[in-house]
Legacy VTK file of the C-alpha trace (Angstrom):
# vtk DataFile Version 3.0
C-alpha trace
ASCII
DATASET POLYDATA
POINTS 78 float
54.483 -137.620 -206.159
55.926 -135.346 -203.818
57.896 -137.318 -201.073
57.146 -134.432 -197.962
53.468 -134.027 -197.864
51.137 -133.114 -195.239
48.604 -135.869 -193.866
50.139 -138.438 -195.530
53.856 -138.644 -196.999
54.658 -139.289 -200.668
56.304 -142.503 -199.128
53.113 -143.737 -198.201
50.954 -142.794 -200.637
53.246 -144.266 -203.081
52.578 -147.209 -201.642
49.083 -147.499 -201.690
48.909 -146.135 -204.937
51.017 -149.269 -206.080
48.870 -151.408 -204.282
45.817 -150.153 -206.139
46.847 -149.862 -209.319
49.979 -151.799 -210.097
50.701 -149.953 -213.571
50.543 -146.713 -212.527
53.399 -144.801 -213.737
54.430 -143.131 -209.936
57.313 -140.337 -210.570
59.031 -138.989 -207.020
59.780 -135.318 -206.704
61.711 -133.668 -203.630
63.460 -130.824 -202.726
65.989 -132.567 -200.793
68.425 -135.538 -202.050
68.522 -137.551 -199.176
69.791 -140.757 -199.844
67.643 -143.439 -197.216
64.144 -140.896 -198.424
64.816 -141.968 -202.120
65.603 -145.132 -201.122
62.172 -145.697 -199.698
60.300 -144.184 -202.217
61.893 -146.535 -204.577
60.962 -149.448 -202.528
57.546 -148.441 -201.647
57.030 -148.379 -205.745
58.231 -145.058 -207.317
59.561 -145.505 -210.817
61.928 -142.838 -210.784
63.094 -139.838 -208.820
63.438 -136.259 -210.194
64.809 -133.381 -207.927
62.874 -130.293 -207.356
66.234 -128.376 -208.613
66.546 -130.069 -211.322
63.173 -130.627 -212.444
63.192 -128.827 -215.769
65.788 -131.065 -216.938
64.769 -134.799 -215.164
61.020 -134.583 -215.418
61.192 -134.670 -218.939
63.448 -137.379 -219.235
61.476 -139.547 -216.568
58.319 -138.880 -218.117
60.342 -140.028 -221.679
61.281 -143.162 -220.185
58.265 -144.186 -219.020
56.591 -143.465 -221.620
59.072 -145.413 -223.681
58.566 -148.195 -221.511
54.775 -148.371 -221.441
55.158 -148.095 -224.820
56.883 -151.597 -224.745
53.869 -153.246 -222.576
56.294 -153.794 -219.266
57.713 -151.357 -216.845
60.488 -152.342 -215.019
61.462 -150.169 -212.093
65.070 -148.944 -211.526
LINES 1 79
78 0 1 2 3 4 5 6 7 8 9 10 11 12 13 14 15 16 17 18 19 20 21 22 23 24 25 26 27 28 29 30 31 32 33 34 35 36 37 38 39 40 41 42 43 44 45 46 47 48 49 50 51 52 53 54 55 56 57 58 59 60 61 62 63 64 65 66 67 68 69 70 71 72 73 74 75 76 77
């Protein structure tokens, strides 16, 4: 889910994606690493965060994770 987004922001989308479907693995990407914008992500329901920067090396791992945790039966969110 990309957090800046025409229309409607990732922020928002997030959350009614997590209201619809309460499993739904929901990823955040962004360009920028502003502190209070991953913050809210987080809180409106994003599992994890990846930077746009950095992506070849945290979307993998984030994906892994959740996978791993599905896996399990339960997410928890960090």
């Amino acid at each position: 889910m990309d957090i800046e987004m025409p229309v409607v922001d990732g922020v928002e989308a997030t959350r009614r994606l997590r209201a619809a479907m309460h499993d739904l693995p929901i990823v955040a990407v962004s360009g920028h690493d502003y502190e209070e914008r991953v913050l809210e992500i987080r809180q409106a329901g994003a599992d994890d965060y990846v930077r746009k920067a950095r992506m070849a090396e945290e979307l993998p791992r984030a994906l892994a994770a959740l996978l791993q945790t599905a896996g399990r039966g339960a997410r928890s969110r960090s």
